[in-house]
N, C-alpha and C positions, 0 to 999 in steps of 0.2 A: 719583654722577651730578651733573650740573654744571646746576645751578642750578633742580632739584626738592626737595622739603622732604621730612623724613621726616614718620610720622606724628605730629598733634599738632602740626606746627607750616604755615603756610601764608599768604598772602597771594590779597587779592582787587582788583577792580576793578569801578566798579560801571558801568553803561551805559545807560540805559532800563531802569532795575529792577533789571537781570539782571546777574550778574560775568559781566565778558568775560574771560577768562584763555586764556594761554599754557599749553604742557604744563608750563613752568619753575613752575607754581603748584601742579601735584597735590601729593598727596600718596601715598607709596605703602603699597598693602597687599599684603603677603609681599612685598618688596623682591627682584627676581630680582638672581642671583649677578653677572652681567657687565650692565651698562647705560650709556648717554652719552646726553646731548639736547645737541645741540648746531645752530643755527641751527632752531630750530624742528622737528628730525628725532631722535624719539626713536628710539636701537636698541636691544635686546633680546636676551639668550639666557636660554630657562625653566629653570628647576635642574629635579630629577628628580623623579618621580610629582608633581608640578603640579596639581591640578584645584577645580572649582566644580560641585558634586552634594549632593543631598540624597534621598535614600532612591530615588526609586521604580527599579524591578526589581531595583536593583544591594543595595541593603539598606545602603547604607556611606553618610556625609557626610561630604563633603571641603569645604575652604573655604581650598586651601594655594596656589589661583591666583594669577598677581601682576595688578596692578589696579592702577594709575597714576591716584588718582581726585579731581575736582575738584569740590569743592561750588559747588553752585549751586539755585535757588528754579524752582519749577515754571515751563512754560513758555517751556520752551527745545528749539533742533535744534541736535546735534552731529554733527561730519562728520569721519571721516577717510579718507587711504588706505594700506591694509596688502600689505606686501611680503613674504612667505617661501617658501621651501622645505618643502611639507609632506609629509610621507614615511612617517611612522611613524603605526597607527591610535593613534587619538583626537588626535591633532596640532591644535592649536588656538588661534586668534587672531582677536582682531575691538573690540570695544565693549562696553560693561559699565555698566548702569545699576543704581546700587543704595544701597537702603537699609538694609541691616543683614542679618546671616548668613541670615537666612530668608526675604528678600524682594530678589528681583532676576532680573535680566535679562542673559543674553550672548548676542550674536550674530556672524556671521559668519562663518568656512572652519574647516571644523573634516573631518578625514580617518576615513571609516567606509567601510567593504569594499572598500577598498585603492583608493579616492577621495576627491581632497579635493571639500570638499560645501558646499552654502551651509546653514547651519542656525543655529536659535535655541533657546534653552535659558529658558524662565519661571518662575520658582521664588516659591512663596506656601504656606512651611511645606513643601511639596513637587516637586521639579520635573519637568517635564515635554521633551521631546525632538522637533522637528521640524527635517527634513533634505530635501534632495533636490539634484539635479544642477544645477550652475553654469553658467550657456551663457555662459563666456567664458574666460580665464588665470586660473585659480583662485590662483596665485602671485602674481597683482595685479591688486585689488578697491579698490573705493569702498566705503565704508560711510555711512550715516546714520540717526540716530535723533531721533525728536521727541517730544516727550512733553507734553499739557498736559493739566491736569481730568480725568485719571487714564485717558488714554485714549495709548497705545504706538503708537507707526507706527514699522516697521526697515524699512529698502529698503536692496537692495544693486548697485552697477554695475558693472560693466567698464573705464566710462570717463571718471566722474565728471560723465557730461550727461545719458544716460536713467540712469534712476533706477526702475525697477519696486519692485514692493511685494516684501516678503519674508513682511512678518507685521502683522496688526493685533489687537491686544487690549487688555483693560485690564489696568488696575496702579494698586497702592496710591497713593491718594492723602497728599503730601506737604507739608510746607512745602520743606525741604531734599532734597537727592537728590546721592549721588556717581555724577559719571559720566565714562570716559575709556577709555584702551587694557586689553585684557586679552589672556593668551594663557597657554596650560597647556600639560603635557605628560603626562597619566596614564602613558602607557607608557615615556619616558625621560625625560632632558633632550638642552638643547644643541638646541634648533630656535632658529634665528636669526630676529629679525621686525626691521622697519623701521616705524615709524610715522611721516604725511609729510603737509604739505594740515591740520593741525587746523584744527578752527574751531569755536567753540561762541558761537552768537550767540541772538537769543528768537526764540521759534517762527515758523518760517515761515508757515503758517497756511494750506498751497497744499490745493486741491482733493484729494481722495485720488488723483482717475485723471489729475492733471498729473503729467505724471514729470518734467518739468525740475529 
């Protein structure tokens, strides 16, 4: 990958408090097979059985997703926009906040009963599954997440200006937090994603019902 770190090694930048970083600063975890960043556009293909689960209904934990993840201190909104083809159930790509194997957060298009779907995934020791229909091109979505004083806001768009809510809850509070692109594949590999638009700046701090 051209000019992302593996794990254990990385660079920051600091800005009002907070590292402003490019994708070329994550770091990755489960490194997918085929990957390039190039001018700011990360691409992607997931290798095979892919995923982020811990126990409930299914009984299995997986933690074999790839995750492209940038440290940074509480306090911050990240934005990106995700481009793929989703086809196969459980197909899946979006945003990934996280602190350690048992604490974290994915969000965004993930493909259940033969639709792709907006849904978020909460994991605290165990996780949890909320899904429901996309009123837009599920192949090309906004993403955004804010997170400060242990309190989660995801919103997802269409067209990167209305911004509706997706999910609001809590989440461990942190000094540090990795957060950046995710995307699995339980049932194969070979789904191709586009990551495009990053930006990870300090919390917006807007009204819950402004969607701008």
């Amino acid at each position: 990958m051209h000019g992302a770190g593996s794990r254990g090694r990385g660079r920051r930048h600091r800005m009002n408090g907070l590292e402003m970083n490019g994708l070329d600063r994550g770091i990755w975890l489960n490194e997918p097979p085929a990957h390039a960043l190039e001018h700011g556009v990360l691409d992607l293909t997931t290798g095979p059985s892919t995923d982020f689960w811990r126990e409930t209904h299914y009984g299995f934990t997986r933690d074999s997703g790839h995750h492209l993840g940038l440290d940074t201190s509480d306090g911050f909104t990240a934005q990106v926009r995700v481009r793929a083809r989703f086809e196969s159930l459980y197909d899946q790509a979006g945003l990934m906040v996280r602190l350690d194997t048992e604490r974290w957060v994915k969000f965004g298009v993930e493909v259940s009963d033969g639709q792709a779907m907006a849904g978020s995934v909460v994991t605290d020791g165990r996780s949890d599954w909320a899904t429901g229909p996309f009123e837009g091109d599920a192949s090309d979505v906004w993403l955004r997440v804010s997170l400060k004083a242990g309190v989660l806001r995801l919103q997802i768009s269409p067209d990167g200006k209305r911004w509706p809510l997706l999910r609001l809850c809590p989440f461990p509070r942190a000094e540090r937090y990795s957060i950046g692109p995710m995307a699995c594949t339980p049932e194969r590999g070979g789904l191709r994603v586009r990551f495009s638009h990053w930006s990870l700046q300090p919390h917006l701090g807007k009204d819950l019902h402004d969607l701008s």
